[in-house]
HTML snippet that shows the backbone in 3Dmol.js (N, CA, C, O; Angstrom):
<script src="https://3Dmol.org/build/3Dmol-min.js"></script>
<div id="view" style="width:600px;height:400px;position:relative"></div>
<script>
const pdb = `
ATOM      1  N   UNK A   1    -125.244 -14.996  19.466  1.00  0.00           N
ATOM      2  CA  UNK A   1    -123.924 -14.851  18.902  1.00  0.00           C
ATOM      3  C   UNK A   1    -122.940 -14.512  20.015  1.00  0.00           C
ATOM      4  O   UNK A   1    -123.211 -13.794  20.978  1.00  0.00           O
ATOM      5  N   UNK A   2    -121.638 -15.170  19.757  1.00  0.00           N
ATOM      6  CA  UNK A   2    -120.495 -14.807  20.960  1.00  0.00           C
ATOM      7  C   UNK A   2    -120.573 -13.539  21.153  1.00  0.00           C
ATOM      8  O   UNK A   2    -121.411 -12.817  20.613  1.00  0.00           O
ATOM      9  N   UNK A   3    -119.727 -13.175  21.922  1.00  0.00           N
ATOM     10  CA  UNK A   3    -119.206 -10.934  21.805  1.00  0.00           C
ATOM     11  C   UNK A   3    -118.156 -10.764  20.598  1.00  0.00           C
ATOM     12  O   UNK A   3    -117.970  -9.709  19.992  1.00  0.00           O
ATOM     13  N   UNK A   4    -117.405 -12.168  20.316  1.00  0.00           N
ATOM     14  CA  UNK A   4    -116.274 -11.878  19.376  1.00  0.00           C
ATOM     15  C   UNK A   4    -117.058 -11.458  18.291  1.00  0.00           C
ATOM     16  O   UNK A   4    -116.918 -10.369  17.735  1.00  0.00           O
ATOM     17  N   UNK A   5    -117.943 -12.378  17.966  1.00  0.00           N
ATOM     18  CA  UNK A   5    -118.422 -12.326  16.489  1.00  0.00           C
ATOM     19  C   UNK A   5    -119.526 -11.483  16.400  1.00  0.00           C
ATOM     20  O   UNK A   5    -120.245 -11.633  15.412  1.00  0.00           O
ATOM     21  N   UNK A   6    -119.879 -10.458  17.380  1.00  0.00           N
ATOM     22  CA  UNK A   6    -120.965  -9.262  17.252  1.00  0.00           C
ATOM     23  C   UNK A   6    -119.173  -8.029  17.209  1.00  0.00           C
ATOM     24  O   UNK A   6    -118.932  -7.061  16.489  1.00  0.00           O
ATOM     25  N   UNK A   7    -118.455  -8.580  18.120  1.00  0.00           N
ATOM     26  CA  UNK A   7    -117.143  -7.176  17.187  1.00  0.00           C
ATOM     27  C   UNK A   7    -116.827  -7.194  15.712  1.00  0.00           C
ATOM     28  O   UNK A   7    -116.856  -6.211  14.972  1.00  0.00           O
ATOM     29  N   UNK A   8    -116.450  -8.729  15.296  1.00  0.00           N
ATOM     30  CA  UNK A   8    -116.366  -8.455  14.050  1.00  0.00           C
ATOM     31  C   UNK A   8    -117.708  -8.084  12.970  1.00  0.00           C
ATOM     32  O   UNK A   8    -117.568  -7.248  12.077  1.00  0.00           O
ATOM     33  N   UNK A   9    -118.798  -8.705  13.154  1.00  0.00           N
ATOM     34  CA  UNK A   9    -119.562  -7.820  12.323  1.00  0.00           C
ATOM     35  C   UNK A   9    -119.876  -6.249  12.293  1.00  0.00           C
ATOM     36  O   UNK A   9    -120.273  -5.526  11.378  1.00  0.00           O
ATOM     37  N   UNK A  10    -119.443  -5.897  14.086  1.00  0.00           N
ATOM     38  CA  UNK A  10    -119.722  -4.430  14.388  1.00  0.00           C
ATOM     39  C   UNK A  10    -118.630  -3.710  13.192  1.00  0.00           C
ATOM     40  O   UNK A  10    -119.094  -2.774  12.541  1.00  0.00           O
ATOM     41  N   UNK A  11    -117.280  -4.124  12.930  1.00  0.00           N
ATOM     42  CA  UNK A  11    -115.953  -3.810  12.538  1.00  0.00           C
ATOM     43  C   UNK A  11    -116.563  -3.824  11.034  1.00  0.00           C
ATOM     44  O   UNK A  11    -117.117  -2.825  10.577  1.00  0.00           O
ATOM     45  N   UNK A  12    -116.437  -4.908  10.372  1.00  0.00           N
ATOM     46  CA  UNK A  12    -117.056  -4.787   9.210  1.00  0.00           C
ATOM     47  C   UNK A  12    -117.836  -3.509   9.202  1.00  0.00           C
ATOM     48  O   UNK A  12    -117.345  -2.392   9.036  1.00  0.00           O
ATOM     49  N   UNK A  13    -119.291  -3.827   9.426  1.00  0.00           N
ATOM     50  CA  UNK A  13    -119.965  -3.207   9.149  1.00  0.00           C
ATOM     51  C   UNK A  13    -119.942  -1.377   9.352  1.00  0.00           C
ATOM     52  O   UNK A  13    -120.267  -0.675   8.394  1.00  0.00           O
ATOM     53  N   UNK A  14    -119.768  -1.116   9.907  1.00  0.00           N
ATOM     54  CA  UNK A  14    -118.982   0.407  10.606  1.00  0.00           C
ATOM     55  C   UNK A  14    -117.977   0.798   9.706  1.00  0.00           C
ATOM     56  O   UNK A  14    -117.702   1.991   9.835  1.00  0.00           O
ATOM     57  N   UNK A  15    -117.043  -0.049   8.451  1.00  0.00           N
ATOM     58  CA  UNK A  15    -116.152  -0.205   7.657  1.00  0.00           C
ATOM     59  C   UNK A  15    -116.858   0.376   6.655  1.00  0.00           C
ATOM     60  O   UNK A  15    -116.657   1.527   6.269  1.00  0.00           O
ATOM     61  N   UNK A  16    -118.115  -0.763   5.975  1.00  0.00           N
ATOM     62  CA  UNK A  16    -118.544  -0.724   4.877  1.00  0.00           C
ATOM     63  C   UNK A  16    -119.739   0.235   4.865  1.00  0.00           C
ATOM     64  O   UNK A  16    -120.004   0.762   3.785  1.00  0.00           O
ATOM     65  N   UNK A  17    -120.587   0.563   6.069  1.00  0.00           N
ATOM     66  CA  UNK A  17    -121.517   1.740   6.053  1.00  0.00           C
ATOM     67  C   UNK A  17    -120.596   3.297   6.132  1.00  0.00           C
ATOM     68  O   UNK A  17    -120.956   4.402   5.726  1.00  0.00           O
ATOM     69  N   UNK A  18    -119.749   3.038   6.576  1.00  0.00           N
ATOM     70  CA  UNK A  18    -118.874   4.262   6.897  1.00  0.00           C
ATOM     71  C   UNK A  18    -119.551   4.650   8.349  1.00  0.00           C
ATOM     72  O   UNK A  18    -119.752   5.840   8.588  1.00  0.00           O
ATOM     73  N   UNK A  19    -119.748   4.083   8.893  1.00  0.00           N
ATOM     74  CA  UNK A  19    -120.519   4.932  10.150  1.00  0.00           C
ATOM     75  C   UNK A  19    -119.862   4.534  11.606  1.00  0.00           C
ATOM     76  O   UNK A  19    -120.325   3.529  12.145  1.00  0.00           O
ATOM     77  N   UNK A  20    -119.192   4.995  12.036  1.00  0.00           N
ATOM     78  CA  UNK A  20    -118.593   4.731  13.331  1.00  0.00           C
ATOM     79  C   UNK A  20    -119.445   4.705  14.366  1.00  0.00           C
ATOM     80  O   UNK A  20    -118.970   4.226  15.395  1.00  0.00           O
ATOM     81  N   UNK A  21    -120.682   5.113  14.418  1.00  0.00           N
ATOM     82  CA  UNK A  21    -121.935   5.044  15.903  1.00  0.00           C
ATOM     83  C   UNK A  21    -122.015   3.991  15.678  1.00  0.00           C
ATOM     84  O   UNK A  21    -122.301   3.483  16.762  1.00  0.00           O
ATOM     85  N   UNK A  22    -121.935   2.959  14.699  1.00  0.00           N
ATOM     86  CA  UNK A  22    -122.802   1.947  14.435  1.00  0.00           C
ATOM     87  C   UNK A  22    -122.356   0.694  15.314  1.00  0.00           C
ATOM     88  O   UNK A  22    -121.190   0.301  15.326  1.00  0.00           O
ATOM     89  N   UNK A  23    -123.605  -0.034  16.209  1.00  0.00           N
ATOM     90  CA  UNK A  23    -123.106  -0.869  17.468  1.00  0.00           C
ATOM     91  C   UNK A  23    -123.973  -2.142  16.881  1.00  0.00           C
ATOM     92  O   UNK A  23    -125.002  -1.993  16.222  1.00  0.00           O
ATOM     93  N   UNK A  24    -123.327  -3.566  17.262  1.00  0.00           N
ATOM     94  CA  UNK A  24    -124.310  -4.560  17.030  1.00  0.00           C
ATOM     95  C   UNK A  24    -124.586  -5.017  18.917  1.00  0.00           C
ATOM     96  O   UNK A  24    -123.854  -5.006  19.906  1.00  0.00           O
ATOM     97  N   UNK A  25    -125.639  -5.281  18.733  1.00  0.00           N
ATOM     98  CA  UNK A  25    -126.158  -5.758  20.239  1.00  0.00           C
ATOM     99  C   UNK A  25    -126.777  -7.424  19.915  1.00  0.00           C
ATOM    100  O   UNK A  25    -127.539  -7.873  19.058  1.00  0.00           O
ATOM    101  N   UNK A  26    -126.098  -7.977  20.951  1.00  0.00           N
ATOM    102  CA  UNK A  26    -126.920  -9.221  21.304  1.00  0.00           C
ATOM    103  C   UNK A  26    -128.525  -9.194  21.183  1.00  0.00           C
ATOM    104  O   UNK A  26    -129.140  -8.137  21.323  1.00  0.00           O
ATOM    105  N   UNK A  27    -128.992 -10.079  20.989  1.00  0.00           N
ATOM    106  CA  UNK A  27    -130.674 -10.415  21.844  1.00  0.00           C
ATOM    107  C   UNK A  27    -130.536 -10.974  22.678  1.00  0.00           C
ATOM    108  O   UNK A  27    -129.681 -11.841  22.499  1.00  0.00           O
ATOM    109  N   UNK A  28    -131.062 -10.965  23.870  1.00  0.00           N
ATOM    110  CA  UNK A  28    -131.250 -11.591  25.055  1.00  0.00           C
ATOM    111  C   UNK A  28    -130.973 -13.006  24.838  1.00  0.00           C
ATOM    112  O   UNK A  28    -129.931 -13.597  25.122  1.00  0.00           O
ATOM    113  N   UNK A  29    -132.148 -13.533  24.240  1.00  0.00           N
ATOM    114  CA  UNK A  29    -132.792 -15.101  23.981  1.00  0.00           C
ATOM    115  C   UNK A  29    -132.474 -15.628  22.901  1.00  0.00           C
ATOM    116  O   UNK A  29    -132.695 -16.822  22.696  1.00  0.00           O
ATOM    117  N   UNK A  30    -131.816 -14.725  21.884  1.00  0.00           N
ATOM    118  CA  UNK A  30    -131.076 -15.345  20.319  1.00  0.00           C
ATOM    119  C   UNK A  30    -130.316 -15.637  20.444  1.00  0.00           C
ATOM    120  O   UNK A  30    -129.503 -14.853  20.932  1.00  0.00           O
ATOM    121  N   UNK A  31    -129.933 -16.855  20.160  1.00  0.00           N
ATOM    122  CA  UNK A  31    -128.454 -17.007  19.738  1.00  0.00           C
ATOM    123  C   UNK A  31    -127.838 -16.883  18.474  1.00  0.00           C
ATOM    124  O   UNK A  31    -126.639 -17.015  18.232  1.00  0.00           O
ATOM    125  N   UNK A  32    -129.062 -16.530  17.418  1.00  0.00           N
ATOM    126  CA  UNK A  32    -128.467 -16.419  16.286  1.00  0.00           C
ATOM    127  C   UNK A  32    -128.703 -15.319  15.500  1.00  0.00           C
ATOM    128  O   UNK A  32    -128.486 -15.494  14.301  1.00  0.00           O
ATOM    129  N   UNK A  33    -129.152 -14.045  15.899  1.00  0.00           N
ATOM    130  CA  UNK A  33    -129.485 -12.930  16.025  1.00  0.00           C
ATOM    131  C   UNK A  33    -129.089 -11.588  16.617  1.00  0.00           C
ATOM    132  O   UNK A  33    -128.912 -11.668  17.833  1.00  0.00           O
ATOM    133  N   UNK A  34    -128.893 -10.335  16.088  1.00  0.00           N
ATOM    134  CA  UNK A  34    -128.443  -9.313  16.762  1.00  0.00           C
ATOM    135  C   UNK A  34    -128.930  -7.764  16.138  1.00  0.00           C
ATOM    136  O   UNK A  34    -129.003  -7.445  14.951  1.00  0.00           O
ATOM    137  N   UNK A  35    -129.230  -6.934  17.334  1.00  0.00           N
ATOM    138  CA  UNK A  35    -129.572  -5.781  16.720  1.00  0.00           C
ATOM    139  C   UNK A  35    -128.445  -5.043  16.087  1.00  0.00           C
ATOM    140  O   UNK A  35    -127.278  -5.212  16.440  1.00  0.00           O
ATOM    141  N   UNK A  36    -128.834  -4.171  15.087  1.00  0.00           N
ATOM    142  CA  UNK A  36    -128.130  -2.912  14.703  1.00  0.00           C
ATOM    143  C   UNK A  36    -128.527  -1.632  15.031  1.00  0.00           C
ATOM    144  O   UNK A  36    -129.708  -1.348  14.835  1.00  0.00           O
ATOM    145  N   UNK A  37    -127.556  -0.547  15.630  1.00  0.00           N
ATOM    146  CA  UNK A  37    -127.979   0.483  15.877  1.00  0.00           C
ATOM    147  C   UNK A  37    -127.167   1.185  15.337  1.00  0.00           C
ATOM    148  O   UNK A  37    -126.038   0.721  15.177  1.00  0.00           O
ATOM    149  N   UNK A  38    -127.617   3.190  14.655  1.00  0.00           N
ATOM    150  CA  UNK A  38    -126.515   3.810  14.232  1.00  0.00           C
ATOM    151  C   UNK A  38    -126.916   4.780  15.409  1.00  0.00           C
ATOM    152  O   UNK A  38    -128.108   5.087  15.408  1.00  0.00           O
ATOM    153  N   UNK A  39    -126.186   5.286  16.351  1.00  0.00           N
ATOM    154  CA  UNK A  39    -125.820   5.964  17.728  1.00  0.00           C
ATOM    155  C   UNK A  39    -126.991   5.197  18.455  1.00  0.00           C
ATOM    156  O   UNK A  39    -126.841   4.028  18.811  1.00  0.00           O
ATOM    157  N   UNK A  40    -128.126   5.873  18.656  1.00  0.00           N
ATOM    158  CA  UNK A  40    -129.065   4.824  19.034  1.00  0.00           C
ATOM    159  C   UNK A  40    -130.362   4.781  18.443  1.00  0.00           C
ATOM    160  O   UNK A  40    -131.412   4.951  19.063  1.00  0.00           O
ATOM    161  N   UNK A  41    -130.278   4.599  17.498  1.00  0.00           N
ATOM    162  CA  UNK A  41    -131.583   4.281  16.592  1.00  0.00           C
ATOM    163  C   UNK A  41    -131.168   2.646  15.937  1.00  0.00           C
ATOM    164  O   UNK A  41    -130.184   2.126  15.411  1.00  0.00           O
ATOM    165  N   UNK A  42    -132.551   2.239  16.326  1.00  0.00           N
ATOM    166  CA  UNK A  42    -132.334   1.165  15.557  1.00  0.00           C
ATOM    167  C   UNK A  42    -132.650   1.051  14.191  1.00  0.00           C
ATOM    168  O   UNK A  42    -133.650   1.552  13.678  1.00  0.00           O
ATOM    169  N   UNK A  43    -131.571   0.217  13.446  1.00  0.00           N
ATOM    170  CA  UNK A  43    -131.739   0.282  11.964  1.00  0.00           C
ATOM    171  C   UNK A  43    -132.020  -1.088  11.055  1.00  0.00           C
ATOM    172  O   UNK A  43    -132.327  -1.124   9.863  1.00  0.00           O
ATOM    173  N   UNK A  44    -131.792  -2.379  12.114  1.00  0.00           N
ATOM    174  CA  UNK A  44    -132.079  -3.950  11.353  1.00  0.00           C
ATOM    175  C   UNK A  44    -131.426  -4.717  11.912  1.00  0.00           C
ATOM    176  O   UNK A  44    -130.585  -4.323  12.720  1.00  0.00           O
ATOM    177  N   UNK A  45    -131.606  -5.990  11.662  1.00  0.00           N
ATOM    178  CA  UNK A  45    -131.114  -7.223  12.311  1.00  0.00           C
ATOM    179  C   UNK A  45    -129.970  -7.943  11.602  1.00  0.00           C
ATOM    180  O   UNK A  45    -129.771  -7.448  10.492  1.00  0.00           O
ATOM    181  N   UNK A  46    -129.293  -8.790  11.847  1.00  0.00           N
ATOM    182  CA  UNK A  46    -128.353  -9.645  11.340  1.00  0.00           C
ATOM    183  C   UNK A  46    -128.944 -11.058  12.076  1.00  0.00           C
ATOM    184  O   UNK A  46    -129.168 -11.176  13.281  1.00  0.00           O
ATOM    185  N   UNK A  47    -129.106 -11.925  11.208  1.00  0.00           N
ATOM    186  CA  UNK A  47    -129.564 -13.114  11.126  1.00  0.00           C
ATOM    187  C   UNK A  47    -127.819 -14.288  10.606  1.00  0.00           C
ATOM    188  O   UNK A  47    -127.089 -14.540   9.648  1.00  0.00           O
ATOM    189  N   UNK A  48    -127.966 -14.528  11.692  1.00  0.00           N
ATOM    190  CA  UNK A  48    -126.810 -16.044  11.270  1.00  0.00           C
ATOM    191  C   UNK A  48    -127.343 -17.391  11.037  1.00  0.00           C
ATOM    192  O   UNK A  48    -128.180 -18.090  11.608  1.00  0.00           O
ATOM    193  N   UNK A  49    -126.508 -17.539   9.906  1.00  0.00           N
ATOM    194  CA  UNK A  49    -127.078 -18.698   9.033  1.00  0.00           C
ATOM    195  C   UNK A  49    -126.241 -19.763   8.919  1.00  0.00           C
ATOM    196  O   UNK A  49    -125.364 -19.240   8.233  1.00  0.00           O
ATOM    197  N   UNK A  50    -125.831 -21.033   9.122  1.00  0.00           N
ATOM    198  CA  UNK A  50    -125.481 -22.340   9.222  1.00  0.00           C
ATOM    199  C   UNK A  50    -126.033 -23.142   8.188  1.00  0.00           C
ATOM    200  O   UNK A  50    -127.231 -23.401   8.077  1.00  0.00           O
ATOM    201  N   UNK A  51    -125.078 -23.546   7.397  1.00  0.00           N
ATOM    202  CA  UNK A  51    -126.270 -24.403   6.240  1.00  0.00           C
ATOM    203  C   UNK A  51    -124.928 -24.688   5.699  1.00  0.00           C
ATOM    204  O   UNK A  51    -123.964 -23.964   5.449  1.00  0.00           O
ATOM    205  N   UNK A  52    -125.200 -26.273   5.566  1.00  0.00           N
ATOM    206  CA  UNK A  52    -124.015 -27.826   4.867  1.00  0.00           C
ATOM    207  C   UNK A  52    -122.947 -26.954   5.106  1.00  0.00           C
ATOM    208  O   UNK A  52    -122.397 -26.571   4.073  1.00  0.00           O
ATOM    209  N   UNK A  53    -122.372 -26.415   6.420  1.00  0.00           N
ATOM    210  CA  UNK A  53    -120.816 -26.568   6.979  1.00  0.00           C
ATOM    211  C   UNK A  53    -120.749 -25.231   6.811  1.00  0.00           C
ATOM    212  O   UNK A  53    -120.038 -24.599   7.591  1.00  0.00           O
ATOM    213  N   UNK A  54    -121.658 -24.358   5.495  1.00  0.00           N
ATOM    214  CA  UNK A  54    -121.113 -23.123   5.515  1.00  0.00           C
ATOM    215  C   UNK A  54    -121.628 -21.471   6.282  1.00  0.00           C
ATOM    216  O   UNK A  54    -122.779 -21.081   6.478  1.00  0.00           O
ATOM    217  N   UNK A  55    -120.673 -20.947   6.508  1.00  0.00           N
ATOM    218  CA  UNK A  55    -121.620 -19.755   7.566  1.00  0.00           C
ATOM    219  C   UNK A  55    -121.734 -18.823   7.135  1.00  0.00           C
ATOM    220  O   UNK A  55    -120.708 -18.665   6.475  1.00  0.00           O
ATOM    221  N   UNK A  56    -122.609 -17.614   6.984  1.00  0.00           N
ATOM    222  CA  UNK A  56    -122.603 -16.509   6.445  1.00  0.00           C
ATOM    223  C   UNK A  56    -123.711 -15.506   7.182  1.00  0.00           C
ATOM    224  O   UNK A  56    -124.114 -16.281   8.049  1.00  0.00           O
ATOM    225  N   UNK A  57    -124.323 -14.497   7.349  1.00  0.00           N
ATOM    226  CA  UNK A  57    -125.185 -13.724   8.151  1.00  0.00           C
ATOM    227  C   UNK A  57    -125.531 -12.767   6.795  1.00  0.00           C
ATOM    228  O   UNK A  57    -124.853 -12.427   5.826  1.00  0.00           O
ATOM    229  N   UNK A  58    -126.913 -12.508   7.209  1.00  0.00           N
ATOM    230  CA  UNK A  58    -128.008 -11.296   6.622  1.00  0.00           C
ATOM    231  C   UNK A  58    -128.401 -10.438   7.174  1.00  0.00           C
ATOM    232  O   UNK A  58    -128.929 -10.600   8.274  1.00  0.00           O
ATOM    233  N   UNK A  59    -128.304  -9.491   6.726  1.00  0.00           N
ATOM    234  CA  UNK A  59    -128.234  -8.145   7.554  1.00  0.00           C
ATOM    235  C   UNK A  59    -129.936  -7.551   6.704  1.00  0.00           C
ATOM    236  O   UNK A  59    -130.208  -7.456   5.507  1.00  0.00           O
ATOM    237  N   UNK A  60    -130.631  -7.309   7.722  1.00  0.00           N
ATOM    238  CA  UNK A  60    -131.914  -6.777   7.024  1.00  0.00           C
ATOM    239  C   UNK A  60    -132.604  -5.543   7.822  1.00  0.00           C
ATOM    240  O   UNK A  60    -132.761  -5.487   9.042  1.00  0.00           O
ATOM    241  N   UNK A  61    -132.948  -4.655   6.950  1.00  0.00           N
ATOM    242  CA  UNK A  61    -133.258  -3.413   7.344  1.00  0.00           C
ATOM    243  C   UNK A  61    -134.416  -2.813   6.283  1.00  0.00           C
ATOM    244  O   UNK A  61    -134.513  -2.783   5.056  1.00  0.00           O
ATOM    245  N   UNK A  62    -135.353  -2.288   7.559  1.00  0.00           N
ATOM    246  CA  UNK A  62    -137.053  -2.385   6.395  1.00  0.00           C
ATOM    247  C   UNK A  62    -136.604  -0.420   6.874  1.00  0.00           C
ATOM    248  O   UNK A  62    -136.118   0.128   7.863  1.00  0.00           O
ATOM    249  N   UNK A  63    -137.141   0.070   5.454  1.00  0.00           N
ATOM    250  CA  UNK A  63    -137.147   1.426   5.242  1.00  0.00           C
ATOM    251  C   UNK A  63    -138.625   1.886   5.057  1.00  0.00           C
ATOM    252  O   UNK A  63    -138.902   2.024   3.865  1.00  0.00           O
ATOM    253  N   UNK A  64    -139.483   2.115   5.776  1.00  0.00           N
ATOM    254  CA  UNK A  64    -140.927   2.979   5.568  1.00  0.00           C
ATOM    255  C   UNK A  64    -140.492   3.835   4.454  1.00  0.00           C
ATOM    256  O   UNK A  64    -139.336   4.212   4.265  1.00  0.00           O
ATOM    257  N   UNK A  65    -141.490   4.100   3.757  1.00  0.00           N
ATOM    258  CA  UNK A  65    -142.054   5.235   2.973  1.00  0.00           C
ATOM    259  C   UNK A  65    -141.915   6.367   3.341  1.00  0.00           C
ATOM    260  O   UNK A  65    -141.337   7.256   2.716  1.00  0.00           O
ATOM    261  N   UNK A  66    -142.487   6.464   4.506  1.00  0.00           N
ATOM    262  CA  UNK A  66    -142.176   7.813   5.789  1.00  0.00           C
ATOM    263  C   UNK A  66    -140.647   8.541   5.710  1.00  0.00           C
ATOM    264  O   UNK A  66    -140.336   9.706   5.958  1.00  0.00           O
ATOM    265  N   UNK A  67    -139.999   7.649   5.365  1.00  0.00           N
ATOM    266  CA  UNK A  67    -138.564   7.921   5.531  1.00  0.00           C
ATOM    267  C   UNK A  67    -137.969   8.746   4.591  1.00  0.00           C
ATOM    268  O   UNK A  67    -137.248   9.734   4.728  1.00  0.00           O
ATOM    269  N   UNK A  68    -138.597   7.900   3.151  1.00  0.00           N
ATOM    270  CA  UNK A  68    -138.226   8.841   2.092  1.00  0.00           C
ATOM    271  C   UNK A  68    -138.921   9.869   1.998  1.00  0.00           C
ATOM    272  O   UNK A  68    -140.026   9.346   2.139  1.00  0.00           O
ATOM    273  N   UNK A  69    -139.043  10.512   1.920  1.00  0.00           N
ATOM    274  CA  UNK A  69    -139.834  12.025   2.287  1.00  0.00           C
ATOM    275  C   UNK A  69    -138.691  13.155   2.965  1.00  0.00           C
ATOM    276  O   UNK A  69    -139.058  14.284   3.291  1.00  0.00           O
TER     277      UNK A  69
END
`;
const viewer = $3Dmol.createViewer("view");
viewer.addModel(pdb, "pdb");
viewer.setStyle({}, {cartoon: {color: "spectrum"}});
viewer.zoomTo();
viewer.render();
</script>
């Protein structure tokens, strides 16, 4: 993904979690992929999706069991 379009999902997302730590990072070797972190923990990926003209991204984040506790 460009840098523009890891700011605007950073912007969004930091909006709609309420969380201002929250950073999206490139992958090295993805181009259609990016980490999420809230300060520095990582929390899930955003996956960009291309399909018949239209664009949209998935944001996915696995929660252990461990967690809830």
């Amino acid at each position: 993904m460009k840098a523009d379009e890891l700011k605007k999902l950073e912007k969004y997302l930091r909006g709609t979690l309420k969380s201002p730590t929250l950073t999206v990072k490139a992958l090295p070797r993805k181009n259609d992929t990016a980490e999420v972190y809230m300060a520095d923990e990582f929390v899930g990926l955003i996956s960009k999706d291309e399909e018949e003209g239209e664009l949209s991204y998935h944001f996915t984040m696995t929660i252990l069991d461990i967690d809830l506790d």
